[in-house]
N, C-alpha and C positions, 0 to 999 in steps of 0.2 A: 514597671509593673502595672497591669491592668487597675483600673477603680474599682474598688468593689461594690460593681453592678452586675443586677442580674442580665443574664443574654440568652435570649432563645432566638433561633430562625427556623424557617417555614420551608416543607416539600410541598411545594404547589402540587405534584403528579399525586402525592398520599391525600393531599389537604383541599381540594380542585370543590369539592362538593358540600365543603364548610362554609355557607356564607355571611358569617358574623369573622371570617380571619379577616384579617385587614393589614395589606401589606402597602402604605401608600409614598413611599421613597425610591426610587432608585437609583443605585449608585454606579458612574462610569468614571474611568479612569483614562487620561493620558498624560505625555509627556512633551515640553517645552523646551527646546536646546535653548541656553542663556549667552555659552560660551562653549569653548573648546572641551573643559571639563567640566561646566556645571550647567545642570537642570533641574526643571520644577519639574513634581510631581503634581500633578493636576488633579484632585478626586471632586468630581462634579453631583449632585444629587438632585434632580427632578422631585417636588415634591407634588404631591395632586391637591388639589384645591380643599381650602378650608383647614387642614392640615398644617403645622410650622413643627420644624425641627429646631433644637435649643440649639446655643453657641456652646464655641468649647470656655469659654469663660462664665459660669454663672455665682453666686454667690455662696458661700458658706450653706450649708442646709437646705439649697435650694434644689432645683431639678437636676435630675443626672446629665451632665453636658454631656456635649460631642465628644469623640477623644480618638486620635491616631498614632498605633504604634507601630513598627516595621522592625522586621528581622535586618539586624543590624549584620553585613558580612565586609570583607576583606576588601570588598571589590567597590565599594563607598560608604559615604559617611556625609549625617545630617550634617546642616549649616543652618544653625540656629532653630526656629518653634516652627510651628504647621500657621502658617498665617491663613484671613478668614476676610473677607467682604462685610462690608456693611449690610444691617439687618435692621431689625425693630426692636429698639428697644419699651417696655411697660413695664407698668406695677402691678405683679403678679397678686391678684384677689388670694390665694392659698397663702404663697409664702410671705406676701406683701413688703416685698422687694423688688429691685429695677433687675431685670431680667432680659436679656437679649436672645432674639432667636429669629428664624427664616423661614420666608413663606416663597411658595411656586419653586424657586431653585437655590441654592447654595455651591459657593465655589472656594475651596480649599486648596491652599500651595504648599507642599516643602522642596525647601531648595536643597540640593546633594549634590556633594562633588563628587567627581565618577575617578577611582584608582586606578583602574584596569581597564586596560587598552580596547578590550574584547567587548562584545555585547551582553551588555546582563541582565539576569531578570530579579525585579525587585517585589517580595512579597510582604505585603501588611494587613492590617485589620482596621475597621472603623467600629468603634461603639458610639451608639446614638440613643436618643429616646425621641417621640413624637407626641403629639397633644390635638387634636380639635376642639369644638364648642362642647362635644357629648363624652368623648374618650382620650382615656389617656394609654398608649401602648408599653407594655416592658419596657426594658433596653433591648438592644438588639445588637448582636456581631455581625457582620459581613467582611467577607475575605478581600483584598484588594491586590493587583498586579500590575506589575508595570515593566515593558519593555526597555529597554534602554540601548538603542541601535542607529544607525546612520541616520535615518529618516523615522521619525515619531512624530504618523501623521493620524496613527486612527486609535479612537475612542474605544476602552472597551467595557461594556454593561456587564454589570452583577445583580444576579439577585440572589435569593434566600435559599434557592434550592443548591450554590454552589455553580449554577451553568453560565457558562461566560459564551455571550454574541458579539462582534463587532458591529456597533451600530453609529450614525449619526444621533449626538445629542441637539435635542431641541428643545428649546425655552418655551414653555405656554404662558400666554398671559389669560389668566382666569379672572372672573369675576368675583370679589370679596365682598359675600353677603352680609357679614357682619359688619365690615365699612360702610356698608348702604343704608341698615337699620341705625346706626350712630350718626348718619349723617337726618335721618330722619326724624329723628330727638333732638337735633341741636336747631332743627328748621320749628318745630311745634314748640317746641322751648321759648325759642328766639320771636315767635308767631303770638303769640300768649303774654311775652315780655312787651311786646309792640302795643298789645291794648292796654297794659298796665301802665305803660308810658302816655299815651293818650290821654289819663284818667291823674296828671299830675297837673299841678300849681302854673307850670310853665307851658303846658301844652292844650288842656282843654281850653282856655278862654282864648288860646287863637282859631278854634273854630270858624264863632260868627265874626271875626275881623276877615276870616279869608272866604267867606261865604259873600262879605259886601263887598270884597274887592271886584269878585268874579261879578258879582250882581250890576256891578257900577259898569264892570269893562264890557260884558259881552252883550252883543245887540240883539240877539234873539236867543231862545232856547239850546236850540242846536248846537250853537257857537259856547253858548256857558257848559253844557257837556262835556264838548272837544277838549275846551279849555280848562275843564275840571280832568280829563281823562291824563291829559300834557303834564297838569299840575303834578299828580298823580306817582306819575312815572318818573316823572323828576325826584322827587321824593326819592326813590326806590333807586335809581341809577346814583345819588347822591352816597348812601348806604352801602350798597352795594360797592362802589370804587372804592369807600372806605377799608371793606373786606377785600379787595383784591391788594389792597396798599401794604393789609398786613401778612397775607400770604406772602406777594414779592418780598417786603423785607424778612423776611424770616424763611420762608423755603421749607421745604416737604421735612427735610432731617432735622432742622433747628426745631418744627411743630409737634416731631413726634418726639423728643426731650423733654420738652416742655413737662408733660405731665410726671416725669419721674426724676428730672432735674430739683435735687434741694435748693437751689437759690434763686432759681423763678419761682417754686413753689412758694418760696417764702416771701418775697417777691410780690408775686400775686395776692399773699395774705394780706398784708401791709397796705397791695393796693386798695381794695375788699373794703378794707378796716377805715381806711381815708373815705372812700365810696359812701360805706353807711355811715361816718358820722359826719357826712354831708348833707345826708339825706336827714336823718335826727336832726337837723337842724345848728347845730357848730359853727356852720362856715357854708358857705356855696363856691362851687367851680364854676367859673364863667371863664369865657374866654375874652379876648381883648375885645373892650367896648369898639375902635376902629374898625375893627372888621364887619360887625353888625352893619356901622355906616355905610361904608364901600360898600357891601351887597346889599344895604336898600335901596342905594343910589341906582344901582344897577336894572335890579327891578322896575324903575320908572320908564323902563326903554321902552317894554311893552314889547307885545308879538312873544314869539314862545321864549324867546332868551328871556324877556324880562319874568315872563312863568319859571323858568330853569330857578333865575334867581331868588326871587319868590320863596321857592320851597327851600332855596340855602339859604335864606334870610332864616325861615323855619326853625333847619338844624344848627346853626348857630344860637339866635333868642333865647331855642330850647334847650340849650347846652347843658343848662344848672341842672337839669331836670333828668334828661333823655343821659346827659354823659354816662352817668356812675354806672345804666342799665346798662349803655351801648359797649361799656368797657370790661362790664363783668362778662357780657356774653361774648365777646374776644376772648378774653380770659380764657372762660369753658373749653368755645372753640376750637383755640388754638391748644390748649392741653390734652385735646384728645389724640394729639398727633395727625391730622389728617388736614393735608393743606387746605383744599377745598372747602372745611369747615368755618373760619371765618365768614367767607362768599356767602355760603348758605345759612348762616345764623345770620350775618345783614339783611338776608333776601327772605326770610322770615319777618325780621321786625321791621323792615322798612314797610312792606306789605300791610301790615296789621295797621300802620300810622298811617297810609297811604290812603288806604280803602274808604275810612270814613272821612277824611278831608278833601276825599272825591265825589262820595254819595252827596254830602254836605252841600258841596258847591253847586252841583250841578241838579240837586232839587232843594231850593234853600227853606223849601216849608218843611221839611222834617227838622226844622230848626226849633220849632213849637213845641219839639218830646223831648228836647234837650234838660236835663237840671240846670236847674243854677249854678253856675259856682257860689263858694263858700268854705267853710273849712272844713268839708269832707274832704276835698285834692290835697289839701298838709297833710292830712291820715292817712290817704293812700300812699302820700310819699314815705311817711314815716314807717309804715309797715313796712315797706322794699325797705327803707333804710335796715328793720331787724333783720328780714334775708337776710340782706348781702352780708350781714354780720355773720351769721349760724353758717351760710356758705363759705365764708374767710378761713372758719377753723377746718373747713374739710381741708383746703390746702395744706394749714399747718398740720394737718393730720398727717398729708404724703411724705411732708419734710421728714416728720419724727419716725412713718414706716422705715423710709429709706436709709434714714441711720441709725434703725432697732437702738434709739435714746430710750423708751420706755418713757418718755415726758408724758405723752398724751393717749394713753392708756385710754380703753374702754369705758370704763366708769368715769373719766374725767374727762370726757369729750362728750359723753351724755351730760355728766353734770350740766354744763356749760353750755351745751342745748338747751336743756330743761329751763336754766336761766333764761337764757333768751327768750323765749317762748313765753316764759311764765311769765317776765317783763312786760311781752308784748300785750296776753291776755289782760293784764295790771291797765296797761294804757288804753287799752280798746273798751273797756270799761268803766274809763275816765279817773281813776286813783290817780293817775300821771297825766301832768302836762307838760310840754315841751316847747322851746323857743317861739318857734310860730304858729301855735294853736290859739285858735279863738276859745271864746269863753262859750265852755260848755254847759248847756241848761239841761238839757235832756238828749238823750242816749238814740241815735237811731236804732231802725230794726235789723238795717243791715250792717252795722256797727255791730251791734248787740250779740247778731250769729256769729260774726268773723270771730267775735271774742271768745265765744265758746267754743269754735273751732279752735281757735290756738289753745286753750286752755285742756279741750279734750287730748290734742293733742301733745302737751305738756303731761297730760295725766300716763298718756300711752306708752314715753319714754320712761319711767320712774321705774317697772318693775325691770327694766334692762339692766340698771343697775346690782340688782339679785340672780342676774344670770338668764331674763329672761331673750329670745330672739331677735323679736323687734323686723319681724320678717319685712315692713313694708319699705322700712329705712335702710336695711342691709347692706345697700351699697356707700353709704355715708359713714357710718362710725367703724372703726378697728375690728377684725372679726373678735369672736368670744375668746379664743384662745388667745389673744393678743389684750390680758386683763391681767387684776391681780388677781383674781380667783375666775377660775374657769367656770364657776359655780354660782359669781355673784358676791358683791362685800356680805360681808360678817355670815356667810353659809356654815351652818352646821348640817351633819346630816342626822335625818329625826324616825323617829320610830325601828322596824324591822331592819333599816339599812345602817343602824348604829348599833347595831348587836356584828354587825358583819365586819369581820379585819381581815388582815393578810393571812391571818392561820387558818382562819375557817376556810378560805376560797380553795374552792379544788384543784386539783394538782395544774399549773399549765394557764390556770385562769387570772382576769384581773376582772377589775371596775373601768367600765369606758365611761369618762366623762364625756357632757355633763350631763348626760342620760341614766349615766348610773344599770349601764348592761353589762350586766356577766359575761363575758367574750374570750376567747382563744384565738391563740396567734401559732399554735401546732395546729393541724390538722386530726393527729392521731388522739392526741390526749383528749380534744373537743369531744371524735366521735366515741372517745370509750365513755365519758362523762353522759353523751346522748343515750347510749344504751344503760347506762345505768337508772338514768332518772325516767327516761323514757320517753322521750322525747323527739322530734326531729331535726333533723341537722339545719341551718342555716349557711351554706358555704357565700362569705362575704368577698372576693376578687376585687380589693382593691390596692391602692399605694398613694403615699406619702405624697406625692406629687398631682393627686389627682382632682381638679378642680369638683367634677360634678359628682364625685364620691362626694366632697365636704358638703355640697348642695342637698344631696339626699339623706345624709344625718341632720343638718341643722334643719330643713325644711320636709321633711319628709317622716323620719324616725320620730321625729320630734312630738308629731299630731298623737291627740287622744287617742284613736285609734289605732295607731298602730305600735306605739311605745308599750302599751299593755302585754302586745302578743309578743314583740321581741323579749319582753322582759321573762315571761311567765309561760309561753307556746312551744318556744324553741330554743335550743342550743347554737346560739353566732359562733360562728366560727371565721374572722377574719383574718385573711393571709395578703399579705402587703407582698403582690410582687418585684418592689424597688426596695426593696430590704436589705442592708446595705451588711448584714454581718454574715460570716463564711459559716457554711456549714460545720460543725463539730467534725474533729480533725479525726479522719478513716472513715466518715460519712459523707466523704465524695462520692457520686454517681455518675454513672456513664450519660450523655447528655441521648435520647431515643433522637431530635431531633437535629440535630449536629454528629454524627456515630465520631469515633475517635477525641472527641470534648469533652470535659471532666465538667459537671457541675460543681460549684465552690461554693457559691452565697445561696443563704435561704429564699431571697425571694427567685430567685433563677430557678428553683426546685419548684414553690409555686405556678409562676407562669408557666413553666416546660407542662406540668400537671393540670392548667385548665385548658391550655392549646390540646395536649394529645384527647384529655376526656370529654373536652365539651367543645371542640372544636371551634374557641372563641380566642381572643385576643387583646380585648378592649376590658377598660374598668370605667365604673363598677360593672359587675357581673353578680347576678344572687343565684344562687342553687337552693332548692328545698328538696332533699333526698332522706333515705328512711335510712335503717340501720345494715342494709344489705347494700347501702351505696348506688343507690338504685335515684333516681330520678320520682318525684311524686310530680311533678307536671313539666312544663317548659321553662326553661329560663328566662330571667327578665335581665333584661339593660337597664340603662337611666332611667325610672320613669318617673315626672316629676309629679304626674296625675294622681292624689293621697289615692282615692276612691279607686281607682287602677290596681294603685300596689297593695291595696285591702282588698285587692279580691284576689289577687294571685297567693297571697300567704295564704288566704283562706280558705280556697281552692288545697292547698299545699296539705295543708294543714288536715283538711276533713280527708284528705284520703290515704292521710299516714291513719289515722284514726279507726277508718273504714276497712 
């Protein structure tokens, strides 16, 4: 029996001049002799760029997988599941679960052994769903065929209109814009981590020691340049091998685990937790004092090898110091799944360390604008030490997504922030002292701000706890829904909305949290409600599964402006086309875009309904139409611009009015 998802497909020859449809899959099929009676059935899918299709295995409530079934006849019979290639798996931000799914191509097998001597033809169906960064599409059916004869040597393409070509399948390799952008955060990250490291106990006062080494060795200007430029780069090539050390060991598939794996995540927490209370003072990480030896010994050779070593004297010395950073940003790195990530988060911080121990050397009079040391470098270490703490718990955060424990809930991974923070604010204003701080007489300036920054910052997390957004952190703590109250602890509702219960709301209507809108998941009953009160329709195109829908209610809906007018301007009318329950039994309908298909599930009635009347296929999707079902201006997509989507409602709005 089919999943109950909705499924729509597309007549390109009706639909040619819609340019919001969006068809970006194709599917061909062939067939693999294995033996005398048994063959794979080959269904191959080209996906276009930015685009990923799910796997057929996804979790409980998560997105609507893949799924393949075939008219079972006389003349064969499966042999065992539809097996799948490896893909990518992440922690899905909606369902915030480990999720696997395909980008550029996808290859699917069932193996069948063949009864009948003669040549047959085997017909099946593929349901699927798609996603990019903006949209999320229906499910979708497509028909599938497959010869079964002497020689099965050619491919044959489907699309949505039902037309079958013989064509060669061919793989494109595309460029992954959002791989490029995450590789760019982990380089300024790692870039910004490299001057923090600079500015610790173990690092700044080798400055003027490597500033008189060059001074002492090189005989003229030019030569202390060279030799500061050599120093430099050594550094940098040091680091860097580092990051290729942890690519090779681990490998492109071991990297992208990483981040959705509970026992690295947890793992990683642990490590995190050692880190900063190294950095707080506890205990220091060093490495074996022998090695320092050996490589200063080395360094006395002189010429560029002895510079190479030089700078590994450096990252060694610097170990206690530079470790705990160099290891969280591996950490990161390598959690994002993306081999090359390490490389580039080394090639980052080595850079940032590199730079000024080059400037340094090679003009040693900027040595004069140097501070002192003193025990501002313990406080800089000590603050990284609260980082990496507040950082630790986002891991244990993924552990507890991936196995919906409900341990670390919303409200108690703020808590736990707020702690942190508030701690740090406590010590940057000198209430606390720790292991290796010097005796504090009076308060720097730039102390004093740092402090008030943590502490603003402490202030900002607190009303999160009442159910507030917290849009700047969004990617750190559990979404809202993933709380004890969707609403925020101890939430009542106050005034005009505690007069309002389930008997009052109109026929068809609820309460959408945590906005608190009056909304419709009918279409009809919404727009009789609209012509009553008088109002204009709000048609909302979304589903369950749709990332940038949740982005435009929590970030968008959410604004002063424009929660007044959903609340109070209009009638929402939201139709979830992944709506997974069957239509009321004898309110099946003929499907217009499939002829001879029966509609079943409520959201397949949706989507079939915004594909034929608006010619669109992605969500979200917003309609503002009047009582004659009429259109008051154009439709909007995603749009994350508040100032944007306040002029289209209101736009909308004055000319239902006018």
């Amino acid at each position: 029996m089919r999943k109950l998802f909705l499924f729509f497909t597309l007549f390109s020859v009706i639909f040619t001049s819609f340019s919001q449809i969006h068809d970006p899959v194709k599917w061909s099929t062939s067939v693999e002799k294995v033996s005398d009676s048994e063959y794979d059935l080959v269904i191959s899918s080209t996906i276009e760029e930015n685009w990923h299709l799910y796997s057929q295995n996804v979790p409980e409530n998560g997105p609507i997988p893949t799924s393949f079934t075939f008219e079972i006849t006389k003349d064969f019979e499966l042999i065992g599941a539809t097996s799948e290639e490896e893909g990518h798996t992440v922690n899905d931000p909606v369902f915030e679960m480990k999720i696997k799914f395909f980008e550029n191509k996808a290859v699917f097998k069932q193996r069948i052994k063949v009864l009948s001597a003669s040549a047959i033809n085997i017909v099946g169906e593929v349901e699927f769903m798609v996603c990019d960064d903006a949209n999320c599409l229906p499910p979708t059916l497509v028909d599938l065929n497959f010869q079964i004869s002497d020689k099965n040597t050619a491919a044959i393409d489907f699309n949505k209109t039902g037309e079958i070509e013989i064509t060669k399948v061919i793989e494109s390799k595309k460029k992954d814009n959002s791989s490029n952008k995450s590789l760019l955060t982990i380089f300024i990250i790692a870039f910004f981590s490299g001057f923090a490291a600079l500015l610790t106990p173990c690092v700044f006062p080798m400055i003027p020691m490597t500033v008189s080494f060059f001074t002492k060795q090189s005989k003229s200007k030019a030569a202390g340049i060279k030799n500061a430029i050599i120093y430099g780069a050594s550094i940098v090539i040091i680091y860097v091998l580092l990051g290729l050390l942890v690519s090779a060991v681990f490998g492109a598939d071991a990297l992208n685990a990483l981040s959705t794996n509970v026992w690295f995540n947890i793992i990683f927490f642990l490590l995190l937790v050692i880190f900063a209370v190294s950095f707080l003072g506890a205990f220091e990480i060093v490495l074996p004092s022998s090695w320092g030896t050996k490589v200063d010994s080395q360094a006395d050779r002189g010429g560029y090898i002895g510079i190479f070593f030089m700078a590994l004297a450096l990252a060694i010395v610097s170990f206690s110091c530079t470790g705990p950073i160099v290891g969280t940003l591996l950490v990161q790195a390598a959690a994002g799944g993306n081999q090359i990530g390490p490389i580039v988060g080394m090639l980052g911080f080595s850079l940032a360390l590199a730079i000024p121990f080059a400037l340094f050397a090679a003009f040693p009079g900027w040595l004069n604008s140097l501070p002192k040391s003193g025990g501002w470098l313990n406080t800089v270490k000590v603050v990284l030490g609260f980082l990496e703490l507040a950082l630790a718990f986002k891991f244990l955060s993924n552990a507890d997504l991936v196995l919906q424990l409900h341990w670390l809930e919303r409200e108690v991974f703020l808590a736990i922030w707020i702690s942190i923070f508030g701690v740090l604010a406590m010590y940057l204003f000198g209430k606390i002292q720790l292991p290796h701080d010097s005796p504090l007489t009076h308060i720097s300036v730039g102390r004093l701000s740092l402090g008030m920054l943590s502490l603003m910052f402490t202030i900002y997390m607190i009303p999160g706890l009442w159910g507030a957004p917290l849009n700047l952190i969004s990617a750190f703590p559990p979404a809202q829904h993933y709380a004890e109250s969707p609403y925020g602890v101890g939430f009542t509702k106050l005034g005009e909305e505690a007069k309002t219960n389930n008997s009052e709301l109109p026929e068809g209507a609820h309460i959408m949290a945590p906005h608190n809108i009056l909304a419709f998941n009918d279409y009809d009953l919404g727009l009789a409600y609209a012509k009553k009160v008088n109002k204009p329709v709000m048609l909302d195109f979304t589903g369950h599964a749709c990332v940038n829908c949740r982005k435009m209610e929590q970030n968008v809906w959410a604004k002063d402006e424009i929660l007044p007018i959903l609340k109070n301007d209009v009638v929402l009318i939201s139709l979830y086309v992944d709506d997974k329950r069957s239509l009321p039994e004898g309110e099946e309908i003929e499907s217009i875009l499939r002829p001879g298909k029966k509609l079943k599930y409520i959201g397949q009635k949706w989507s079939e309904f915004q594909t034929i009347k608006f010619g669109a296929n992605a969500q979200p999707f917003y309609v503002l139409m009047d009582h004659n079902e009429e259109n008051l201006n154009e439709p909007a997509a995603y749009t994350p611009d508040v100032e944007d989507y306040h002029a289209w409602l209101k736009q909308g709005i004055s000319k239902f009015k006018n």
